[in-house]
N, C-alpha and C positions, 0 to 999 in steps of 0.2 A: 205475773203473779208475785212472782219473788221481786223484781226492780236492778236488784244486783247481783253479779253471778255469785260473788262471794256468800252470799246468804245461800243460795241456791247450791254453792258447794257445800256449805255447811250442814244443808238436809240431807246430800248426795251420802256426806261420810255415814252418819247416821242408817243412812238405806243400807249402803255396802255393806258397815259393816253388820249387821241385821241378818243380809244375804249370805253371808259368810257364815254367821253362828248359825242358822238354819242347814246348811248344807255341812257343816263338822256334824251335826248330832243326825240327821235326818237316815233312815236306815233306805226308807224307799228310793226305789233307783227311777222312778217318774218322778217323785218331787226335787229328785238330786239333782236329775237333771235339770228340770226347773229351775232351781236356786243356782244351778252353776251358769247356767244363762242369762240368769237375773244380775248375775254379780256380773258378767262380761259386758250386756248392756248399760251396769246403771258406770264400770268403769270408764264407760266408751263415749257415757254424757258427761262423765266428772274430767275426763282430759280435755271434751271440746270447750267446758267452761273456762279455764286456762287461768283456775285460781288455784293458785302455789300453796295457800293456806290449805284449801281443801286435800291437797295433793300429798303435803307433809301431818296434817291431821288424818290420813289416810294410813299413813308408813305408819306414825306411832298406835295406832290402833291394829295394825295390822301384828303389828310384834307385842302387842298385849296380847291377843289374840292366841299369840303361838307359845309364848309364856303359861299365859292360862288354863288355855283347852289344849292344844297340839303338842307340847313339847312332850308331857310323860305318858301320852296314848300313842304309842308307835303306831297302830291302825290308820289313825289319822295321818301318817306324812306322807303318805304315795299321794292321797286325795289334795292333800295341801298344796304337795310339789304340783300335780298337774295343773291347781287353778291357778298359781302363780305361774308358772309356765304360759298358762293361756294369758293371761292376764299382758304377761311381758310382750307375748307375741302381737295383743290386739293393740299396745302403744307402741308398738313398731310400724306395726301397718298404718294407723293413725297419724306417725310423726311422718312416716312417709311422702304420704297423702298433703300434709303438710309442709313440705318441704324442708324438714330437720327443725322447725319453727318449737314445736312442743319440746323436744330435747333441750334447747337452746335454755329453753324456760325451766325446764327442771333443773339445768345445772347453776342457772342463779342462784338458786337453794342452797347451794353450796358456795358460789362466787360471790356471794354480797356478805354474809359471815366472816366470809375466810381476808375480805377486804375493809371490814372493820376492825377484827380482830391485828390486821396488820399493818393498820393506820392508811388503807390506800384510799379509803370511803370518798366518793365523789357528792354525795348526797342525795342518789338515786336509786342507794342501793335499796332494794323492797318495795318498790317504785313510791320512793322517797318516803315510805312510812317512820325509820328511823331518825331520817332529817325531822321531819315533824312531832315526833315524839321528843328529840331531843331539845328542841323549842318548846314543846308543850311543859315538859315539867317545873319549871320554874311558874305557872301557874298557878299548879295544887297550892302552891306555901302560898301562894296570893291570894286567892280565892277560895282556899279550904272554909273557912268558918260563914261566908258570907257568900262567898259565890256570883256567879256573874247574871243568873237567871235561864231557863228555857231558851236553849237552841241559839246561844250567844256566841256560840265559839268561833265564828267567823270575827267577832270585834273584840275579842278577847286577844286572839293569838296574834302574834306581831307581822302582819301581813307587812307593814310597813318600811320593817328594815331592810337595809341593802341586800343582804344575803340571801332572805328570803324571797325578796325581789328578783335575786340573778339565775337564783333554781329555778323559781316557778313562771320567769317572765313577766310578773304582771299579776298572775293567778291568783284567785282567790283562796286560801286555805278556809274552807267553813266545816271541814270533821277531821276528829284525830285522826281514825281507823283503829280506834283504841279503845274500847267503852267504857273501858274504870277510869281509864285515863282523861276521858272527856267529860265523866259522873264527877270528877276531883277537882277538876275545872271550872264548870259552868253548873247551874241549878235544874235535876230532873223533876222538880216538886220537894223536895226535903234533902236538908241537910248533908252534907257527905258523911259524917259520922254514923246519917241513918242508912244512908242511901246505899255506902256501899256494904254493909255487912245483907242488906236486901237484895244486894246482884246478887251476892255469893249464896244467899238460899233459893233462889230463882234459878242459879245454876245448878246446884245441887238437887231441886225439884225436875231439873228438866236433863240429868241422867238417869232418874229411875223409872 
């Protein structure tokens, strides 16, 4: 249905956190349960998917979360504490199962950052998303006003050069992993000028 797990984590955050604001307000203790179950299973698909995005879209909505609703209703922190508690327990059990494999992956989250930030980058960090973004930008200024057309960004981005050639082996680069970034590059149907103040209302349609 989804194609990619990254999209498919990206509905995941949406669910949890959904399940989460239904079980803060929720008084009944049938539906509490429910939603505190809801939230352990949909946690327990969003680690097997093993998209970091989903994972750290998870964290920052989670500490909105406790900002918003949880921090000035003391009622709420026993109930919070226990689903994070659960929550920790079922990616333990998970990482287990997994052989330390899921841990591994969450601590990149922090090891690819902390190896940009101190010039150690290999160009794999993010599984290479930043290598390719940092090729991709000199595009925009190319291709801003005129652009390359629909689904070009394989002939656009320098597949060609040495370096991009010793990362990827050979590999075709045909998407950012970026979508304004690829909207600034190549042509969706109209102009970037138009194109992208149109993501940012489509994103904003698609929080409320």
């Amino acid at each position: 249905m989804f194609g990619n797990p990254n999209f498919y984590g990206s509905y995941l955050v949406m669910v949890l956190l959904i399940a989460f604001s239904l079980y803060f307000v929720s008084d009944d203790k049938k539906q509490n349960r429910f939603y505190f179950l809801v939230s352990l299973l949909t946690f327990a698909v969003m680690i097997f998917t093993s998209t970091r995005s989903g994972w750290v879209g998870e964290l920052f909505g989670a500490l909105t979360l406790t900002g918003l609703i949880v921090w000035k209703r003391k009622y709420l922190w026993k109930k919070w504490a226990v689903l994070l508690f659960s929550l920790g327990v079922v990616f333990l059990v998970i990482d287990a199962t997994g052989e330390g494999g899921y841990m591994n992956r969450l601590l990149t989250t922090v090891i690819d950052p902390y190896n940009i930030v101190t010039d150690q980058a290999t160009g794999e960090e993010g599984s290479y998303r930043f290598f390719i973004w940092g090729k991709s930008l000199p595009l925009v200024t190319e291709y801003f006003w005129l652009e390359s057309g629909p689904d070009t960004f394989k002939y656009v981005f320098p597949n060609d050069i040495a370096e991009v050639k010793e990362v990827f082996l050979g590999q075709i680069v045909d998407k950012a992993h970026n979508e304004y970034l690829e909207w600034q590059s190549r042509c969706d149907g109209s102009p970037s000028p138009v194109s992208l103040p149109a993501a940012g209302c489509r994103g904003v349609m698609a929080s409320i």
